[in-house]
Structures are given as structure tokens and as C-alpha cells.
C-alpha positions in Angstrom: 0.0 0.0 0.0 1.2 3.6 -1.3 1.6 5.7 1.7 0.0 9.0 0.7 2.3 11.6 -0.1 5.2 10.0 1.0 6.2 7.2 -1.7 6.8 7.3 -5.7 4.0 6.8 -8.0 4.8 3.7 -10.7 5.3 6.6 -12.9 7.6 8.8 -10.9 9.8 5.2 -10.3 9.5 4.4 -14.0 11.3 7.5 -14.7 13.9 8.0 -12.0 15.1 4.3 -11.9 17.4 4.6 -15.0 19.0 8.0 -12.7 20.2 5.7 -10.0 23.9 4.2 -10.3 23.5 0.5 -10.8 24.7 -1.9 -8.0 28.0 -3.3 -7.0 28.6 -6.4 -8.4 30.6 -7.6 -5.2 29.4 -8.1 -1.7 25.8 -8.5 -0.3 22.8 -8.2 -1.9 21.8 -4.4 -2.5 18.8 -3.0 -0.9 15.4 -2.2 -3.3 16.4 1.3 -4.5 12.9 2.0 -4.5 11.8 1.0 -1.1 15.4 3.5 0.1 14.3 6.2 -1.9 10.7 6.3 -0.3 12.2 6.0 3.1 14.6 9.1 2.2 11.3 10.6 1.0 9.3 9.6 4.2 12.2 11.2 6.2 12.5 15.0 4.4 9.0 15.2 4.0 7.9 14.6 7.6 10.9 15.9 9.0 11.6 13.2 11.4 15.1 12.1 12.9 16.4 8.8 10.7 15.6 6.2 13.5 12.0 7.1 13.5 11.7 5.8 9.9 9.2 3.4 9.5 11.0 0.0 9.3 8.7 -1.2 6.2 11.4 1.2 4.2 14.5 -0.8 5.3 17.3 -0.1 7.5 17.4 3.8 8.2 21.3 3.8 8.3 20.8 1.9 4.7 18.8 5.4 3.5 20.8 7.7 5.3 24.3 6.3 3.9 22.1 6.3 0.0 21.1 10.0 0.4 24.6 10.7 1.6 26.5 8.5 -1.2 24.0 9.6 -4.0 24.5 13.2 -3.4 28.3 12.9 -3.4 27.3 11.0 -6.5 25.4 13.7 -8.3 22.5 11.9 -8.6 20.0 14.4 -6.8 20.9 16.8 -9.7 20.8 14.4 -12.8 17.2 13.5 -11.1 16.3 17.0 -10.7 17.5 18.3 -14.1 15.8 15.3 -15.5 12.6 16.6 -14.0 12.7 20.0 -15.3 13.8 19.2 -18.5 11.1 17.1 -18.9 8.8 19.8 -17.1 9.8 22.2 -19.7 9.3 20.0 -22.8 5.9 20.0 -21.6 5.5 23.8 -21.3 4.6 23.6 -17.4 7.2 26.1 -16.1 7.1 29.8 -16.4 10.8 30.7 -16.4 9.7 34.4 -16.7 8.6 33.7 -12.6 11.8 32.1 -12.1 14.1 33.2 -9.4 17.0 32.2 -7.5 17.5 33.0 -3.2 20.5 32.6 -1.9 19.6 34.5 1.4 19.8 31.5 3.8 23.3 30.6 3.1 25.1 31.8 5.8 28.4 33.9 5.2 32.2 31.7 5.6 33.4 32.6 9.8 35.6 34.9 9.6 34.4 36.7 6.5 31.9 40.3 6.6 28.6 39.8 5.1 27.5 43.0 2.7 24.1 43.4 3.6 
């Protein structure tokens, strides 16, 4: 059962599966990308800490370490590039309302912030 809100439609899967890095061909058997991904999901959306994941989403270190690894991996962007490219083919953004905020990023210690 499709917890609402909180896990990939077939169709969102369908189209981020062939984003994700394929598994290592050495060592135990990898844990269903798709069942990681909506326990990552679960987690940012609901804000809760890691261990309160619900266990039907695996291990909670397993997601955390997959987040971790498949942002060092780029794959957040490739999957989020993939989205809007696709958004745009289909003439559903309005880059004319696009804008960019870079207020919450906090100034380097040590360094003057030009307000």
C-alpha cells in the first residue's frame, strides 16, 4: 500500500530508476532502491530524525548512507535536471517567474557579510 504523499507513483519510479547508479557487483545483496528512496522521501518530507523511519522502508542507516553517497554521486541533480527538463518540454514552467535565493546561506566565519 502507497503511503500517501510520502512514496513514488509507478510513474515517478518508472522515470527515475534509470537516474540511479547500478549496483556493486561484489558483496551483499543491495537493498530495493525504491523502497530506500521512499524511506529518504518519508524522512524529508515529515521531517523526522532517521531512526523514527518506518521500518517497512528498510534499515534507516541503509537510506541515510544512499542520500549521503548519491548526493556525493550527483545523482539528486541528474534526477532533478531530468525533472525539469522534462517539465519544460511540456510547457509547465514559467521561467519568466523564475528566481533564485540565496539569502539562507550563511556567510564563511571569519568573512563580513554585505548586507
Amino acid at each position: 500500500m502507497r503511503e500517501q504523499g510520502y512514496e513514488l507513483t509507478d510513474e515517478q519510479w518508472e522515470r527515475i530508476r534509470p537516474l540511479l547508479p547500478p549496483p556493486a557487483r561484489t558483496g551483499r545483496p543491495r537493498a530495493d532502491d525504491r523502497k530506500v528512496l521512499n524511506g529518504i522521501l518519508y524522512v524529508l518530507r515529515t521531517g523526522c530524525a532517521w531512526k523514527e523511519m518506518p521500518r517497512k522502508y528498510g534499515a534507516y542507516v541503509t537510506a541515510w548512507r544512499r542520500l549521503k553517497r548519491w548526493q556525493e554521486e550527483g545523482v539528486w541533480t541528474r534526477i532533478w535536471q531530468a525533472f525539469l527538463s522534462s517539465l519544460d518540454e511540456e510547457g509547465k514552467l514559467l521561467w519568466s517567474r523564475a528566481f533564485l535565493d540565496g539569502s539562507f546561506v550563511p556567510a564563511k566565519k571569519g568573512e563580513k557579510r554585505s548586507d
